[in-house]
MARLOMAR-305069 format. One line per 5 residues: number of its first residue (from 1); for each residue x, y, z of C-alpha. Coordinates in nm, 3 decimals. Example, Ala and Ser with C-alpha at 12.3 -4.5 7.8 and 13.67 -1.06 7.14 Angstrom:
BEGIN
1 = 1.230,-0.450,0.780 ~ 1.367,-0.106,0.714
//
This chain:
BEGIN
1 = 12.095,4.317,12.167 ~ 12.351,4.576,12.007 ~ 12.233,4.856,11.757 ~ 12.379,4.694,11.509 ~ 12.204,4.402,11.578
6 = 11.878,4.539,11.644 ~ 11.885,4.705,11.327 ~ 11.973,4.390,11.128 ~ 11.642,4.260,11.286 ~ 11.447,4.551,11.190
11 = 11.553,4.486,10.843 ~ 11.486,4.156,10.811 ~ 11.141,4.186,10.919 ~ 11.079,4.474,10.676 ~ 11.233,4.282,10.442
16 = 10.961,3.985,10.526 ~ 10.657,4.192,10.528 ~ 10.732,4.274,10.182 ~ 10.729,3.894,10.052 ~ 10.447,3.730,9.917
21 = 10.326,3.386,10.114 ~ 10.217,3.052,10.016 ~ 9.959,2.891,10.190 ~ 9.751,2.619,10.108 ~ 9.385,2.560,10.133
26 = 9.305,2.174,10.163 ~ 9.280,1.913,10.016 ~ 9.130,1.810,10.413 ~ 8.977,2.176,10.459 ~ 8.610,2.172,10.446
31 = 8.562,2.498,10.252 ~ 8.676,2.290,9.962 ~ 8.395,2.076,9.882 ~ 8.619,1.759,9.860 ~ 8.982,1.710,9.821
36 = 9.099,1.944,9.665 ~ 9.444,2.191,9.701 ~ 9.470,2.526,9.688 ~ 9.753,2.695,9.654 ~ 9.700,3.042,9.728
41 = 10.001,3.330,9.711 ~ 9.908,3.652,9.911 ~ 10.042,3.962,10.024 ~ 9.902,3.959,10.395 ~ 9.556,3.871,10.342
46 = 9.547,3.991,9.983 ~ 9.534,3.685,9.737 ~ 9.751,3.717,9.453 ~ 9.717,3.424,9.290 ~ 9.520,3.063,9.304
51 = 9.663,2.743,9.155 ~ 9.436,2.474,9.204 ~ 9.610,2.099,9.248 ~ 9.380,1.837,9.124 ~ 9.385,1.434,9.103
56 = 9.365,1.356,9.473 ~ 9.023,1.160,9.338 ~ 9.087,1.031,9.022 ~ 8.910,0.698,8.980 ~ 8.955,0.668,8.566
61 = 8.654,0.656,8.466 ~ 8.744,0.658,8.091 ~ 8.958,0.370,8.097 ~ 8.674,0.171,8.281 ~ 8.387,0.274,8.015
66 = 8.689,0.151,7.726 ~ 8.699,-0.188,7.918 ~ 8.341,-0.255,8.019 ~ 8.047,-0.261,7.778 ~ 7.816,0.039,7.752
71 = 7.525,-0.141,8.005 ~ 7.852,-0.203,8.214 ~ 7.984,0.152,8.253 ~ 7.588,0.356,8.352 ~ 7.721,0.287,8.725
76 = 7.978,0.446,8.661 ~ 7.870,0.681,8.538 ~ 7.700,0.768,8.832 ~ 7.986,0.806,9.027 ~ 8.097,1.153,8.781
81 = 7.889,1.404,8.989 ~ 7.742,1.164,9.208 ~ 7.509,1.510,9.347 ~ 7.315,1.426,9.053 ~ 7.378,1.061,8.923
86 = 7.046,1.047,8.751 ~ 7.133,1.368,8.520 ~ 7.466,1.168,8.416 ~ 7.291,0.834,8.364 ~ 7.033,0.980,8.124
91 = 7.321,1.154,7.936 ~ 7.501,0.843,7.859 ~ 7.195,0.609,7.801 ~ 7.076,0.858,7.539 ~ 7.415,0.881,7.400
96 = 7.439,0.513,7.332 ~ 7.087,0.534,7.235 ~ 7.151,0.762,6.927 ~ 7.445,0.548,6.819 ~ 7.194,0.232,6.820
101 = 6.940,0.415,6.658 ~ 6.666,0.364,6.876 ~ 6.618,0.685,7.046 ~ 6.257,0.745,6.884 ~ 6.178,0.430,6.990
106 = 6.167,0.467,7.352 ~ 5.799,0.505,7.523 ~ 5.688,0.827,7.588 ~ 5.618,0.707,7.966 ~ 5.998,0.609,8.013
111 = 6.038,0.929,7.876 ~ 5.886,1.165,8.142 ~ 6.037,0.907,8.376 ~ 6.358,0.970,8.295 ~ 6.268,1.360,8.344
116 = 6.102,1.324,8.628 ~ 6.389,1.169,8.847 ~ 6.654,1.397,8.651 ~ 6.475,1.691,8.771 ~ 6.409,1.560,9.122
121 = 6.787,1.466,9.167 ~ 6.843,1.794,9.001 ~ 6.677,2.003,9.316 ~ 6.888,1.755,9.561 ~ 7.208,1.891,9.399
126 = 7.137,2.262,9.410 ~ 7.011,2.189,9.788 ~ 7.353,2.057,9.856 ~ 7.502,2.352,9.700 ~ 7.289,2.612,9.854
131 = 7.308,2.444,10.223 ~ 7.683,2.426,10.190 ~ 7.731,2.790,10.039 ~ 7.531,2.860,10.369 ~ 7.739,2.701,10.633
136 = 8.047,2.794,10.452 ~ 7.930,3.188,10.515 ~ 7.840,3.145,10.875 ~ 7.446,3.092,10.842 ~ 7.389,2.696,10.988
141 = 7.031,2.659,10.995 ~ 7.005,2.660,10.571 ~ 7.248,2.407,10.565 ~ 7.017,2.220,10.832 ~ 6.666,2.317,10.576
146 = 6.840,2.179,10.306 ~ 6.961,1.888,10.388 ~ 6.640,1.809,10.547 ~ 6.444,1.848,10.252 ~ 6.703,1.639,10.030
151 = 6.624,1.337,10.252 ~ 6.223,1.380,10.104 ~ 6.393,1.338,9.738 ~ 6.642,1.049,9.859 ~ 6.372,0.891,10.004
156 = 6.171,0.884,9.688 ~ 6.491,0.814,9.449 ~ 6.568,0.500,9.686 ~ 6.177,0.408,9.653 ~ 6.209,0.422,9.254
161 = 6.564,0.232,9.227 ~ 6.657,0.101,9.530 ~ 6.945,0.308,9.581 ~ 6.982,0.663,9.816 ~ 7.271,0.823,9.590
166 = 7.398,0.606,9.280 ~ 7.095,0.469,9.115 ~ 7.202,0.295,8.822 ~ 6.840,0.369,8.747 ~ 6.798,0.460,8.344
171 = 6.899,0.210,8.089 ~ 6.985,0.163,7.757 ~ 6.592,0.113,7.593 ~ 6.463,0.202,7.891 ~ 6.457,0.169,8.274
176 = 6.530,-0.087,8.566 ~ 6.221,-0.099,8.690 ~ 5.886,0.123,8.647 ~ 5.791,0.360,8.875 ~ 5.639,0.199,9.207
181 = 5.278,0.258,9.304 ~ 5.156,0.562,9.468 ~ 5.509,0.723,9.329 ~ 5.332,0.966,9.125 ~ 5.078,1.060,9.458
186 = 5.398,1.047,9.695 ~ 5.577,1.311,9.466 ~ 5.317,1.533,9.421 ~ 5.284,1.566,9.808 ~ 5.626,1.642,9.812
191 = 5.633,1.974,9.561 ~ 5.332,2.059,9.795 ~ 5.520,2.022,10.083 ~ 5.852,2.170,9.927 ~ 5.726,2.480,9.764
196 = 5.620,2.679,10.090 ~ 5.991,2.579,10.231 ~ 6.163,2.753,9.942 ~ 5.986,3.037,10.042 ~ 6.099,3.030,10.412
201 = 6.455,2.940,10.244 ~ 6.469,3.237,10.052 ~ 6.340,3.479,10.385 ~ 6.609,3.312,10.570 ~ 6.916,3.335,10.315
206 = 6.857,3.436,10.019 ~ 6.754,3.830,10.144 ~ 6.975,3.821,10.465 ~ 7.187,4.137,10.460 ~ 7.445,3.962,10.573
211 = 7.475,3.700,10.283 ~ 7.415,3.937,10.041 ~ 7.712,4.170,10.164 ~ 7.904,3.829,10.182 ~ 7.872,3.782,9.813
216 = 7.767,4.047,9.623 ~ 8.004,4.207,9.401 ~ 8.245,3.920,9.508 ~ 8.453,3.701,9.235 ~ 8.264,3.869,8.948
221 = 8.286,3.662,8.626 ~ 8.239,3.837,8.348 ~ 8.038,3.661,8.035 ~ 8.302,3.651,7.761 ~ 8.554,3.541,8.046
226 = 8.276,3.236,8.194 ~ 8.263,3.164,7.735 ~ 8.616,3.163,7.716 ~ 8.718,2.951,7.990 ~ 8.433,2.679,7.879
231 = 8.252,2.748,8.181 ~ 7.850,2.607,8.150 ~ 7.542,2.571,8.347 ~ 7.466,2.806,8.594 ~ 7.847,2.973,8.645
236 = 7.740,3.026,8.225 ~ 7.395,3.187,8.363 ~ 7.498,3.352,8.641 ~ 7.714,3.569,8.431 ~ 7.384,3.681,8.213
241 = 7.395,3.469,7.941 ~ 7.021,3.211,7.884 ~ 7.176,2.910,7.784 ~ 7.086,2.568,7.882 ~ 7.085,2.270,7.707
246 = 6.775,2.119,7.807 ~ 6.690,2.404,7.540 ~ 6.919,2.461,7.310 ~ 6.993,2.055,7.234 ~ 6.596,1.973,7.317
251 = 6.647,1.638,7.427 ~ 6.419,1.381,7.584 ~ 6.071,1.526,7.634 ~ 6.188,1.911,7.720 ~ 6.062,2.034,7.390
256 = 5.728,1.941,7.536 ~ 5.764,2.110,7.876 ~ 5.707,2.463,7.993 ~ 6.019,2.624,8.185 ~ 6.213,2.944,8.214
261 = 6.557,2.968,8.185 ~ 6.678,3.162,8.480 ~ 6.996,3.423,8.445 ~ 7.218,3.689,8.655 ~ 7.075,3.951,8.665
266 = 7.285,4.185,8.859 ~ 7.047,4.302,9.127 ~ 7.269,4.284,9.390 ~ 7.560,4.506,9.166 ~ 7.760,4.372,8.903
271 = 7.661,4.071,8.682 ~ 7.802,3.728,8.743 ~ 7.878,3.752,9.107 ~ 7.857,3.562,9.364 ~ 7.494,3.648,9.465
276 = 7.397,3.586,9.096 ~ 7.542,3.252,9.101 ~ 7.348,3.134,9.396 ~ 7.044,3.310,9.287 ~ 7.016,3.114,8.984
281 = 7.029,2.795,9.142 ~ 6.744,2.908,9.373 ~ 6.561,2.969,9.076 ~ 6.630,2.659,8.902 ~ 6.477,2.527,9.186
286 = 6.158,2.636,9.136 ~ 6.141,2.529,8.778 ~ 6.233,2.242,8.848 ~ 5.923,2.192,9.082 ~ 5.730,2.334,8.729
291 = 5.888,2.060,8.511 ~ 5.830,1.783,8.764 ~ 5.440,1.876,8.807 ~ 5.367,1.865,8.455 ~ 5.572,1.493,8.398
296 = 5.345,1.418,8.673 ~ 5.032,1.568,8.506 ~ 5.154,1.333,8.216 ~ 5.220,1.012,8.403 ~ 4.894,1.035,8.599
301 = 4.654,1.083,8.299 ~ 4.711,0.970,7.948 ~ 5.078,0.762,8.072 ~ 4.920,0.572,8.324 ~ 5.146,0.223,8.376
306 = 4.986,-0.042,8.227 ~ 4.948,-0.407,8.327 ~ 5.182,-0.534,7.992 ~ 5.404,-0.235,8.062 ~ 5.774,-0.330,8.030
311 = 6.035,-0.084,8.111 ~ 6.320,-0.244,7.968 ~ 6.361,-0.268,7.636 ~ 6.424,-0.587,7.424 ~ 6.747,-0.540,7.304
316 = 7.047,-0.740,7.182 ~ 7.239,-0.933,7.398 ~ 7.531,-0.762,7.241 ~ 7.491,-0.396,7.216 ~ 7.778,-0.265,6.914
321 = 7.693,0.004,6.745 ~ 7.803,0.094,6.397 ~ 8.166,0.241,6.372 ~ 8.135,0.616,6.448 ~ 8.264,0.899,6.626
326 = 7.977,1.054,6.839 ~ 7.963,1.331,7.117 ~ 7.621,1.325,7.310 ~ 7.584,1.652,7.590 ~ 7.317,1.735,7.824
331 = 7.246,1.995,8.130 ~ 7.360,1.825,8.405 ~ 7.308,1.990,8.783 ~ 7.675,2.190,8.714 ~ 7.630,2.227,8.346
336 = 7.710,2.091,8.052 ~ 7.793,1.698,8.101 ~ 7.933,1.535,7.749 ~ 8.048,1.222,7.648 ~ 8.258,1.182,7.365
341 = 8.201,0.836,7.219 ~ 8.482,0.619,6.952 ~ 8.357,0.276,6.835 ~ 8.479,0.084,6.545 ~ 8.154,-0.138,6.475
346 = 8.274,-0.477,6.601 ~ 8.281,-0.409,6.987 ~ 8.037,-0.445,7.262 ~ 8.314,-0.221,7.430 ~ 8.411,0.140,7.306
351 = 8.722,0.207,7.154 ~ 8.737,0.511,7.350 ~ 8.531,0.765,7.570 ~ 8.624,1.087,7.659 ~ 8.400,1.289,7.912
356 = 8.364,1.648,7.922 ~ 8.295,1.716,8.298 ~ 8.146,2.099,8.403 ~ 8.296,2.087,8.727 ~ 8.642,2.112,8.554
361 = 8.568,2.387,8.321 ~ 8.432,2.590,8.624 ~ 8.692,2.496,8.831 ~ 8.964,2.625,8.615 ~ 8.810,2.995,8.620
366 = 8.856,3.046,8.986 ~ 9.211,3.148,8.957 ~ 9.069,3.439,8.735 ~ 8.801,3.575,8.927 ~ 8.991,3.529,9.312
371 = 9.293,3.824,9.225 ~ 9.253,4.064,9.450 ~ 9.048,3.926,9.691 ~ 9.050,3.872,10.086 ~ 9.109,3.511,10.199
376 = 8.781,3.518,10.345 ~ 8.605,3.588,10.006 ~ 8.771,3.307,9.820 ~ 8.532,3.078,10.023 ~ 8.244,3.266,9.889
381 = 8.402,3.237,9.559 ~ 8.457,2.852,9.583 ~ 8.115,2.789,9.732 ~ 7.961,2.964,9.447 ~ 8.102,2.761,9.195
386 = 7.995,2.457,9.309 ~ 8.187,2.192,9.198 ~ 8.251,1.838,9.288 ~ 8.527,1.652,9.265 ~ 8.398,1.291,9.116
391 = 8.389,1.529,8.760 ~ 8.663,1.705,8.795 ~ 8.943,1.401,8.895 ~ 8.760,1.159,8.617
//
């Protein structure tokens, strides 16, 4: 190779090195959570920017709740964050349920039932979402705890409806069936047998040195950034802020419960990083545990099932409620779960339904907080956001 030449190639490899690249993450990498596309621009290992592709799952849920009746779409329903199909079930039931009318109708035993499950598929989500967060880091025996401990709540979820993930569980009035016998005892064993493994969870990740310098001070989202961008549940209280709708709305039979809302705290270094984000879920957990022992303090003393018991209610064959535009919203696992109701009065089918999914609000911040960072902490970042695609690609 001449000068000349070799001084052409010099160039042009200077000239390279000074380019930015594309490179995409997914939608088949498992760092991603599901299928979803990343398209990340960096300088070297730098990331510049983050442009998120979305609609590789997109099932339309809306157009099948504006075709099928409102008993119809509650399976569907399930199938939005289908982590926690219980939390999105309730949401729509009680929804409909305000439309009809009938919402202080329904039997303070369904009531706590409805908790009760919501809160128990509630922990199975945030298991999910700690285990993965785990294994995505480098630390594979959480993701093994984790997932062991979900089967305990599967196992009683499938007892209750029949079903391990989609439970088409809570209806309209009421519920498919009551609670099985023993449930109550069963359960309780389980928050004794859960509550000593949180502890070894939290020994084992949650004050590893190594996690915490993983994601600590890593995509920090400020609070009037997470407000802006829509952003709810606990992306919302990782950043600081005590919000939660099982609060502010008081739904169901939360006004009657005892529970803390847990926030970021910035222990770790800034507020509403990484490290806060996780925390809060961990958190969650345990008052979760606290809601679920006193439904079952409830259930086992002055709601015992009785023999002329019947969980579902006697309704109309034809459910139409009067013509109105409603929006119903509730804390789902990822935050704030809505469904936007249209009905003109004469239908057993709504006109139309829009639904507000967390996932995509949180989702659409992660281009925001990842500017600046190394490749390798954009998995932290995505991890800690926990999102899943059935809400996002609805």
């Amino acid at each position: 190779m001449t000068n000349n030449a070799l001084q052409k190639y010099h160039e042009k490899i200077a000239a390279a090195a000074t380019q930015d690249m594309v490179l995409n993450m997914g939608p088949q990498h498992p760092s991603t959570h599901g299928v979803l596309r990343l398209e990340l621009i960096t300088d070297g290992e730098i990331i510049k920017e983050v442009i998120p592709h979305i609609g590789y799952l997109h099932r339309c849920f809306e157009k099948h709740a504006e075709s099928l009746t409102y008993q119809q779409t509650i399976p569907f329903t399930d199938r939005l964050d289908y982590l926690a199909s219980m939390n999105n079930s309730h949401i729509w039931v009680m929804g409909v349920e305000r439309m009809l009318g009938i919402d202080k109708e329904i039997p303070k035993r369904i009531e706590y039932i409805r908790v009760l499950v919501c809160e128990l598929n509630r922990i199975g989500s945030h298991l999910i979402a700690i285990g993965t967060y785990g294994i995505d880091i480098g630390a594979f025996t959480p993701f093994l705890w984790c997932f062991r401990d979900r089967e305990h709540i599967m196992g009683l979820l499938e007892w209750a409806s029949g079903s391990r993930m989609l439970y088409n569980y809570i209806w309209v009035g009421g519920l498919f069936f009551d609670l099985p016998v023993g449930f109550e005892e069963r359960c309780r064993e389980f928050v004794d047998y859960f509550k000593p493994k949180m502890v070894e969870l939290n020994n084992l990740l949650t004050d590893n040195q190594i996690f915490i310098s993983r994601t600590a001070n890593v995509g920090v989202l400020p609070l009037d950034v997470a407000i802006n961008y829509g952003c709810t549940g606990p992306m919302l209280r990782g950043s600081g802020l005590k919000w939660d709708l099982r609060r502010v709305d008081n739904y169901s039979v939360y006004p009657e419960i005892d529970f803390d809302i847990p926030a970021g705290t910035g222990l770790m270094g800034t507020k509403g990083d990484c490290w806060d984000r996780y925390k809060v879920r961990v958190d969650e957990i345990e008052q979760s545990l606290k809601i679920i022992e006193q439904c079952l303090d409830r259930l086992q003393s002055d709601l015992k099932r009785t023999p002329d018991f019947d969980p579902r209610a006697k309704l109309p064959r034809k459910i139409i409620p009067k013509a109105q535009d409603y929006y119903m919203r509730g804390e789902g696992a990822k935050g704030e779960l809505g469904f936007y109701f249209v009905t003109d009065g004469k239908s057993e089918v709504p006109y139309r339904v829009k639904a507000r999914g967390p996932s995509f609000n949180n989702l659409s911040v992660i281009s925001e907080i990842s500017k600046g960072v190394m490749i390798a902490d954009l998995i932290a970042i995505i991890g800690s956001i926990d999102f899943v695609l059935g809400e996002v690609d609805r």
